[in-house]
VEXLUM-219113 format. One record per residue: residue number from 0; x, y, z of N, C-alpha, C, O in turn; residue in one letter. Coordinates in steps of 0.2 Angstrom, whole numbers, plus 5000, padded with zeros to 4 digits. Example, Ala and Ser with C-alpha at 12.3 -4.5 7.8 and 13.67 -1.06 7.14 Angstrom:
<torzas>
num | n_u | n_v | n_w | ca_u | ca_v | ca_w | c_u | c_v | c_w | o_u | o_v | o_w | residuo
0 | 5066 | 4972 | 5039 | 5062 | 4978 | 5039 | 5066 | 4984 | 5039 | 5071 | 4983 | 5042 | A
1 | 5064 | 4989 | 5035 | 5068 | 4995 | 5036 | 5064 | 5000 | 5039 | 5067 | 5006 | 5040 | S
</torzas>
This chain:
<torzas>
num | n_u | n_v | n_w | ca_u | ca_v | ca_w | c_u | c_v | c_w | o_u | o_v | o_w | residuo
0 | 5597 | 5614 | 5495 | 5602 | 5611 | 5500 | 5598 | 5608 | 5506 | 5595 | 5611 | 5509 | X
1 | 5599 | 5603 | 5507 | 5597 | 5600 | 5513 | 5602 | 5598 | 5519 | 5601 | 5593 | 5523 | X
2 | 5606 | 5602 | 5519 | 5610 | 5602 | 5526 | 5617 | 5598 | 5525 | 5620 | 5597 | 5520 | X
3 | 5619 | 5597 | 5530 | 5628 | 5594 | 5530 | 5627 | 5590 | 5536 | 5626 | 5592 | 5541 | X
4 | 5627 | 5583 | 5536 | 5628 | 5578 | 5541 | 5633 | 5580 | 5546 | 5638 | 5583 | 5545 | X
5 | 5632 | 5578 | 5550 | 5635 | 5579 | 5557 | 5640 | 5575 | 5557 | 5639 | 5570 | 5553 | X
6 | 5647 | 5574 | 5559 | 5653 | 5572 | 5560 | 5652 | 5570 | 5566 | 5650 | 5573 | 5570 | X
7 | 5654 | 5563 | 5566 | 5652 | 5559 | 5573 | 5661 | 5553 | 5572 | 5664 | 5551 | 5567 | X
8 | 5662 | 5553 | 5578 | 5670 | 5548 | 5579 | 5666 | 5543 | 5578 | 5660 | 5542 | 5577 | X
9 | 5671 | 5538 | 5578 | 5671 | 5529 | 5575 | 5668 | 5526 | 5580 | 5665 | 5521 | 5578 | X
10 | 5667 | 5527 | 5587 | 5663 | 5524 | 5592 | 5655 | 5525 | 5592 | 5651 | 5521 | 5594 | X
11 | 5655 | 5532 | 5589 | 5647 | 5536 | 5591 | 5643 | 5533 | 5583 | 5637 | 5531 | 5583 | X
12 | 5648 | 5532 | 5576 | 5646 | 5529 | 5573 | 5643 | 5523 | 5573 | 5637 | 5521 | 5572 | X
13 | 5649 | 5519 | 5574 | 5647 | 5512 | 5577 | 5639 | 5511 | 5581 | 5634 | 5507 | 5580 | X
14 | 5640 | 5515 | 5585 | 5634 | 5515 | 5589 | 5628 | 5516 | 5586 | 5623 | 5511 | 5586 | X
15 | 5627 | 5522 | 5582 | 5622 | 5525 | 5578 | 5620 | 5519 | 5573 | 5614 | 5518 | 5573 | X
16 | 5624 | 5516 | 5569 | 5624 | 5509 | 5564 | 5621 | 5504 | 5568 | 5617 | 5500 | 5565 | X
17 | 5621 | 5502 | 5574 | 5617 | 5498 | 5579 | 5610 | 5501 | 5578 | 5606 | 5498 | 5574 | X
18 | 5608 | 5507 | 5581 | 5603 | 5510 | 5581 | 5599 | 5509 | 5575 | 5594 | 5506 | 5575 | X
19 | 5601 | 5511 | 5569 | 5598 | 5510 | 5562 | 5597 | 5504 | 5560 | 5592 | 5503 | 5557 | X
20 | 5603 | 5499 | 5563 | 5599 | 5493 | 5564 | 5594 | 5489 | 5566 | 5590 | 5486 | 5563 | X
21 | 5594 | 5491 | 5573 | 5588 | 5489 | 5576 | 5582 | 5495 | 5574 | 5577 | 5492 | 5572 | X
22 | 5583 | 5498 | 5573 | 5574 | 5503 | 5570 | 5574 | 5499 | 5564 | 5568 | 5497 | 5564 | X
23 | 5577 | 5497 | 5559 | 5576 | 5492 | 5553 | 5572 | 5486 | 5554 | 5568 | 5484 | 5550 | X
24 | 5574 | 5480 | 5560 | 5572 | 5477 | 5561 | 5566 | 5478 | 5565 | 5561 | 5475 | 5564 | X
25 | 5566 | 5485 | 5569 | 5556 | 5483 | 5574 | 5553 | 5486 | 5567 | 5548 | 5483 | 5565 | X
26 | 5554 | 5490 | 5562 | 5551 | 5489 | 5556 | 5548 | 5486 | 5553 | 5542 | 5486 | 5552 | X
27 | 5552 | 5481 | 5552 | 5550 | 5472 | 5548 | 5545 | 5470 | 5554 | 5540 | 5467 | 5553 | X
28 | 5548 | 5471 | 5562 | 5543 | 5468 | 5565 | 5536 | 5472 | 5566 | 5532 | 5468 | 5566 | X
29 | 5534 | 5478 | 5566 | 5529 | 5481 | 5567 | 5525 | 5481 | 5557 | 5520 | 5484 | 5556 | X
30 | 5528 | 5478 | 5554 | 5523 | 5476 | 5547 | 5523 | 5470 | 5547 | 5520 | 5467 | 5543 | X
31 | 5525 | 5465 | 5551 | 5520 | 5460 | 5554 | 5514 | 5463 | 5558 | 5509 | 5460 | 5557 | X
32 | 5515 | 5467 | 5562 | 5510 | 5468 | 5565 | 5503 | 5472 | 5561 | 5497 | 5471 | 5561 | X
33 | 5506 | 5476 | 5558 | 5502 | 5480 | 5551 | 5499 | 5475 | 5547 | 5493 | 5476 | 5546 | X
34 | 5502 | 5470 | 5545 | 5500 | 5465 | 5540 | 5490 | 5460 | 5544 | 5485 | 5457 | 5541 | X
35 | 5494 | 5460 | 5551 | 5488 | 5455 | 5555 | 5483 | 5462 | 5553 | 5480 | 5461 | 5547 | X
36 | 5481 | 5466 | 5556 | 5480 | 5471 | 5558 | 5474 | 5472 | 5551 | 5469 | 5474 | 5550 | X
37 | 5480 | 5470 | 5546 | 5476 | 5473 | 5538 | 5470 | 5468 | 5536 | 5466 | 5469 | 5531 | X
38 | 5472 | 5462 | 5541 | 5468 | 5456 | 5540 | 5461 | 5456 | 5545 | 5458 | 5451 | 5546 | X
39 | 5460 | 5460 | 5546 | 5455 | 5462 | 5552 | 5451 | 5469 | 5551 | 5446 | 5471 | 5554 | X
40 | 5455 | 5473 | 5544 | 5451 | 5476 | 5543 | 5441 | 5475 | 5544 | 5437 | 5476 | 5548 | X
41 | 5442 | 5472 | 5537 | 5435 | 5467 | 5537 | 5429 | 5468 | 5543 | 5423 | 5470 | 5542 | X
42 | 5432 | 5466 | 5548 | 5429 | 5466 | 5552 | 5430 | 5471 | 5558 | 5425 | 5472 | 5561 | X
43 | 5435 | 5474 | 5559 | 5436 | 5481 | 5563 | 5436 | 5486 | 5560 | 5438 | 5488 | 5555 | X
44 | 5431 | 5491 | 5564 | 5434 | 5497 | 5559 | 5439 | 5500 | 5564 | 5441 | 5505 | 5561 | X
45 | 5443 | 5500 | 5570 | 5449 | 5504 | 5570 | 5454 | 5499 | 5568 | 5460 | 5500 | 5569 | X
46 | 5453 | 5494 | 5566 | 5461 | 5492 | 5563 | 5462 | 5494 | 5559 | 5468 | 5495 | 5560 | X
47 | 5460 | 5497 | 5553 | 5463 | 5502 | 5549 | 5468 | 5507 | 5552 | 5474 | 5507 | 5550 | X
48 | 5463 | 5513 | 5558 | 5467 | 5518 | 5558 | 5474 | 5515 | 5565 | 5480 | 5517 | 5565 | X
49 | 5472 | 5509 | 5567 | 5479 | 5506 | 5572 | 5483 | 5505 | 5567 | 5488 | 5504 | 5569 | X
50 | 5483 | 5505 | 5561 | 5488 | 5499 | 5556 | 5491 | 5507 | 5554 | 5497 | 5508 | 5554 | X
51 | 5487 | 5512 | 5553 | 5490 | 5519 | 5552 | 5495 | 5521 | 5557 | 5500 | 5524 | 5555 | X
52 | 5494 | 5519 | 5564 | 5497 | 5525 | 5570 | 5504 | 5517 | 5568 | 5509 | 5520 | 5566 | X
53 | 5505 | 5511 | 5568 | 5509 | 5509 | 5568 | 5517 | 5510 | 5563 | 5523 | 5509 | 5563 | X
54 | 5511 | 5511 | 5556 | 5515 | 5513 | 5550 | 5518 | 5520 | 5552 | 5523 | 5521 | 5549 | X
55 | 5515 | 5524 | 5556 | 5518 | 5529 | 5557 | 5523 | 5530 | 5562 | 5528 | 5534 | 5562 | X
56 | 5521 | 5525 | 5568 | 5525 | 5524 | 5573 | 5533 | 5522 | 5568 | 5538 | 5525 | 5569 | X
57 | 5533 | 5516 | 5562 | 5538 | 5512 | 5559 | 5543 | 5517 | 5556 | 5549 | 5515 | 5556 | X
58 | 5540 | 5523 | 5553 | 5542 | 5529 | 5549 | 5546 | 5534 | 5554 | 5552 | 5536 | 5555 | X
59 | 5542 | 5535 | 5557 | 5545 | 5540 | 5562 | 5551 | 5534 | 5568 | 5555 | 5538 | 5572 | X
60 | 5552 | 5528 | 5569 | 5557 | 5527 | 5573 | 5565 | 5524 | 5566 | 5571 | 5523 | 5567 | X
61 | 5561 | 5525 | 5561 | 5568 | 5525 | 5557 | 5570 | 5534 | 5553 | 5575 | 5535 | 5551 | X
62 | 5567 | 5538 | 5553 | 5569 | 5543 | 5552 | 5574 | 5545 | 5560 | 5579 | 5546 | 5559 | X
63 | 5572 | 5545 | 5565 | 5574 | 5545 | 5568 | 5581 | 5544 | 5572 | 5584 | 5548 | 5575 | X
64 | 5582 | 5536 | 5570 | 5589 | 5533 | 5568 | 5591 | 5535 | 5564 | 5597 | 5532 | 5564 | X
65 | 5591 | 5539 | 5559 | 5593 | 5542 | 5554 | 5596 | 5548 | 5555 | 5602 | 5549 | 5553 | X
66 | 5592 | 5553 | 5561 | 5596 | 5558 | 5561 | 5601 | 5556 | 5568 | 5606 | 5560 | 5569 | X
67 | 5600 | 5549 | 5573 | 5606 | 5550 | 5576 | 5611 | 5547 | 5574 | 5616 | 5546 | 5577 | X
68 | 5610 | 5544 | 5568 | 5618 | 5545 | 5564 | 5619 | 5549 | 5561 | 5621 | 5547 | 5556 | X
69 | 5620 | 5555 | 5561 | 5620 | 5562 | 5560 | 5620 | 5565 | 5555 | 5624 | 5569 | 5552 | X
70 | 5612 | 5560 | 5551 | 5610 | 5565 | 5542 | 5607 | 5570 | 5545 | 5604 | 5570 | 5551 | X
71 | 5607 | 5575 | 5542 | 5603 | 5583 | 5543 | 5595 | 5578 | 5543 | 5595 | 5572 | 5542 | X
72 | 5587 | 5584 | 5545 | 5583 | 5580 | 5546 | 5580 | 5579 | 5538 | 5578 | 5573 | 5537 | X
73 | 5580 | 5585 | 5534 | 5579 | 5584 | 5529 | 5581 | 5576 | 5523 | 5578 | 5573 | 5519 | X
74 | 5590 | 5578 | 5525 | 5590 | 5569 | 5522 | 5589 | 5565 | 5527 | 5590 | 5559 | 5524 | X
75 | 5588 | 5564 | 5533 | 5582 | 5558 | 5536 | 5579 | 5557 | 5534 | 5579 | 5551 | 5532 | X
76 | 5575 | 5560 | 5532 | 5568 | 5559 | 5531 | 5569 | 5557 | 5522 | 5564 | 5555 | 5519 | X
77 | 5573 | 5557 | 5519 | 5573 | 5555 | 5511 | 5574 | 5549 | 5513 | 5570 | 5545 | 5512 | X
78 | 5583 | 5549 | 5518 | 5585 | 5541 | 5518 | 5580 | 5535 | 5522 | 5581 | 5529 | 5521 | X
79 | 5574 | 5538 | 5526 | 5571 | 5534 | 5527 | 5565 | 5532 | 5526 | 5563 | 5527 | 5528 | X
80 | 5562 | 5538 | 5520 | 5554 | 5537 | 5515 | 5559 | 5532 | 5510 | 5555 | 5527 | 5509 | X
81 | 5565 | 5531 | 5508 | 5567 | 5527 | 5504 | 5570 | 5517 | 5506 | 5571 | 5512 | 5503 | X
82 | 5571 | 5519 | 5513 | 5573 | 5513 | 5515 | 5565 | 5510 | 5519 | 5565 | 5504 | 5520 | X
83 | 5559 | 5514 | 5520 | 5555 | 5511 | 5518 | 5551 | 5509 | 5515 | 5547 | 5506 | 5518 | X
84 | 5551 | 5510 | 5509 | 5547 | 5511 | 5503 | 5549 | 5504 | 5501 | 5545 | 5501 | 5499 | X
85 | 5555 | 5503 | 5501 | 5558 | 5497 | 5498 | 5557 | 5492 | 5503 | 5555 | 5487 | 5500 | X
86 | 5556 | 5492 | 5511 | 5556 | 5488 | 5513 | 5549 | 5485 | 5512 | 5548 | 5479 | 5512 | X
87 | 5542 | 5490 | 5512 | 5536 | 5488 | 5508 | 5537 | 5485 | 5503 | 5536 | 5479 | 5504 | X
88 | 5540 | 5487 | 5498 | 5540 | 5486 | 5493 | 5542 | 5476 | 5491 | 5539 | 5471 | 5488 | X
89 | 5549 | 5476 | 5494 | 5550 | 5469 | 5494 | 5545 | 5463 | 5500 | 5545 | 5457 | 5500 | X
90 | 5541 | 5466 | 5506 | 5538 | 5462 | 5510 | 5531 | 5462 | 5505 | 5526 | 5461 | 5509 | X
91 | 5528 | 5463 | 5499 | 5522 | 5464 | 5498 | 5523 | 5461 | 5489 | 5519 | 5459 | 5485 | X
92 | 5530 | 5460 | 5490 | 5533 | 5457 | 5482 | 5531 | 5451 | 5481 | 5531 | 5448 | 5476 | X
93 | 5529 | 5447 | 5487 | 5530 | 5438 | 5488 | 5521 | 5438 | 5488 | 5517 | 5441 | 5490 | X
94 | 5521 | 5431 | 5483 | 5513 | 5428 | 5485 | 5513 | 5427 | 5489 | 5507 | 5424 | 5489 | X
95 | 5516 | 5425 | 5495 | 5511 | 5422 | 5501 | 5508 | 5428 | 5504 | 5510 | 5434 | 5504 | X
96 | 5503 | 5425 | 5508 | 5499 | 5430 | 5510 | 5502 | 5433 | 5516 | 5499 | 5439 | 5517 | X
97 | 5508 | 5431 | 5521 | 5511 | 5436 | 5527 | 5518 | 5438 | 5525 | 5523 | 5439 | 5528 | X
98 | 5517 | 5439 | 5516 | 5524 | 5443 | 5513 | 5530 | 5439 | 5515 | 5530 | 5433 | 5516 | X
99 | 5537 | 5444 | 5515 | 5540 | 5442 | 5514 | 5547 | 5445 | 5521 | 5552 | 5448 | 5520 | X
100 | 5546 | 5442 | 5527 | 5550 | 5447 | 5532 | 5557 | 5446 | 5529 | 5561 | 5451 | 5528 | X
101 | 5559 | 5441 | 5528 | 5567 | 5438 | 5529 | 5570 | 5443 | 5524 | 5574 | 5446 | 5527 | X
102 | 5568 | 5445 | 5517 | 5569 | 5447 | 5514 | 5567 | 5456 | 5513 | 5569 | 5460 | 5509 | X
103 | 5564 | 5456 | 5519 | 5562 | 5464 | 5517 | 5566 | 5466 | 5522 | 5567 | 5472 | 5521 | X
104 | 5570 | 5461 | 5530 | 5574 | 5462 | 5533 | 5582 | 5464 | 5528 | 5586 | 5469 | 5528 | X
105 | 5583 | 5460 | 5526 | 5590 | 5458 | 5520 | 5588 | 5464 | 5518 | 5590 | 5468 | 5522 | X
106 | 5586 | 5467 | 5513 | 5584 | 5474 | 5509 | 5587 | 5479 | 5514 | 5591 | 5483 | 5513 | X
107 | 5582 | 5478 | 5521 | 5583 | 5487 | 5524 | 5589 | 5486 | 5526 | 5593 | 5490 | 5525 | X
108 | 5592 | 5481 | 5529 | 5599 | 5481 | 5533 | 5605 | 5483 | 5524 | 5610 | 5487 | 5525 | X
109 | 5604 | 5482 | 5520 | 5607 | 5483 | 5515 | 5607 | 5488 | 5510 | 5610 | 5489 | 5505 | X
110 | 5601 | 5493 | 5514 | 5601 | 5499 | 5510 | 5602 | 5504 | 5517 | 5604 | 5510 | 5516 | X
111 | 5600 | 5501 | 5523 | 5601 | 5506 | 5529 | 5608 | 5507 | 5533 | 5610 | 5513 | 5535 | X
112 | 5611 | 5501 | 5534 | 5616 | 5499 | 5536 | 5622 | 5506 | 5533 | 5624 | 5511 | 5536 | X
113 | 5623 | 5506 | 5525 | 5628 | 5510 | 5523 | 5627 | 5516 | 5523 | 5632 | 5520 | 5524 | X
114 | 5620 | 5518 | 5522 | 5617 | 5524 | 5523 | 5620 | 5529 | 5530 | 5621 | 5535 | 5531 | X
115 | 5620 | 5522 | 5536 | 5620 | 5524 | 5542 | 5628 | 5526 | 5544 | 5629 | 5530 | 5549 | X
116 | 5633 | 5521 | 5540 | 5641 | 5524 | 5542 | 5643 | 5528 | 5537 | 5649 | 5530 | 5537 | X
117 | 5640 | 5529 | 5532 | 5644 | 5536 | 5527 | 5637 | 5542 | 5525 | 5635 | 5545 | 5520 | X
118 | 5633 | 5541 | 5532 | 5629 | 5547 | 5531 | 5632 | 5555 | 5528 | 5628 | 5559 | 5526 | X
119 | 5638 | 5554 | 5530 | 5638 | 5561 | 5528 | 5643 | 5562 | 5519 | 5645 | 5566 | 5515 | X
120 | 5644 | 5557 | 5519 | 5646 | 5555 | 5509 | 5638 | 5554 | 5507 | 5636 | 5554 | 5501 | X
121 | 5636 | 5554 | 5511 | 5627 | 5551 | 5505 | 5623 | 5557 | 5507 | 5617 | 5558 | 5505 | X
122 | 5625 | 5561 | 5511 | 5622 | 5567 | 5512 | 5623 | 5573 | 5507 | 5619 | 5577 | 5505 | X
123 | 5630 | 5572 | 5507 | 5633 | 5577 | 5500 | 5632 | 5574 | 5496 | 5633 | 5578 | 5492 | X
124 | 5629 | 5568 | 5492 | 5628 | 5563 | 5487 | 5620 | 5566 | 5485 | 5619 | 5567 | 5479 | X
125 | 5614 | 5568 | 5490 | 5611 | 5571 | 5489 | 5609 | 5578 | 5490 | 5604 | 5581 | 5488 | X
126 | 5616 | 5581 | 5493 | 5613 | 5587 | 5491 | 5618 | 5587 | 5484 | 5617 | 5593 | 5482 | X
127 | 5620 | 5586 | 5483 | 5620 | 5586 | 5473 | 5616 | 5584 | 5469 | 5613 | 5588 | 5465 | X
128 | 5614 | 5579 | 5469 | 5608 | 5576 | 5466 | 5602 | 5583 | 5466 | 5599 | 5585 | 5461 | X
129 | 5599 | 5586 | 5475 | 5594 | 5591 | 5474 | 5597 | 5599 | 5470 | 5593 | 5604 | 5469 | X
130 | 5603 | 5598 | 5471 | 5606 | 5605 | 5466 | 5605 | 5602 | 5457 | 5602 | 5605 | 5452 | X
131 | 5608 | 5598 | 5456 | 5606 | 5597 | 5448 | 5602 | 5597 | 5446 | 5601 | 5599 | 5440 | X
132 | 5594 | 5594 | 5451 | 5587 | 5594 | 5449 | 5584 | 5598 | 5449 | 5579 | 5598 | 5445 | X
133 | 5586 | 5604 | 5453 | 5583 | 5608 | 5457 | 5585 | 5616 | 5455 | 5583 | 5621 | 5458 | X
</torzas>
């Protein structure tokens, strides 16, 4: 069981859906920064570990919006290892070489977004899914 979401009124929601918004977008923006960063490996060696403290900065400011739409921290941290992973996943899907922002923004707003106003339907949605598995 990973917890029971927090019951938040229609203003506090609203609000918090703002917030997951914008942590989704400096996402998109802090893997532009990741991406320069990966291009300087080569020749730096702390670019690597900077490209690290960023990706971790990027993870940590979206689990974070997660829990102040009020998912417990446990499904935080699912709903936002999953709405990054995708958001990777479609910025690194395009051949050109600085990926793919527009669309890996489109993706997180469209998997983060909902997550963010029925946190606590998608909170019970997953602790079923970890009782049937589990």
């Amino acid at each position: 069981m990973l917890g029971s979401a927090r019951a938040l009124d229609v203003v506090a929601r609203t609000l918090a859906t703002f917030v997951v918004a914008g942590a989704v977008v400096v996402f998109v923006q802090l893997q532009s920064v990741a991406f320069r960063l990966r291009a300087r490996e080569a020749r730096s060696r702390w670019a690597s570990n900077l490209r690290d403290l960023v990706n971790l900065l990027a993870a940590a400011l979206l689990f974070a919006s997660f829990v102040v739409a009020g998912a417990p921290p446990a499904a935080a941290l699912v709903f936002a290892g999953t709405t990054g992973v995708l958001l990777e996943a479609v910025r690194h899907g395009g051949s050109r070489p600085a990926g793919r922002p527009r669309a890996s923004l489109a993706t997180g707003l469209s998997v983060a977004v909902p997550l963010a106003l029925f946190a606590p339907e998608a909170t019970a949605l997953l602790n079923r899914l970890v009782e049937a598995l589990f």
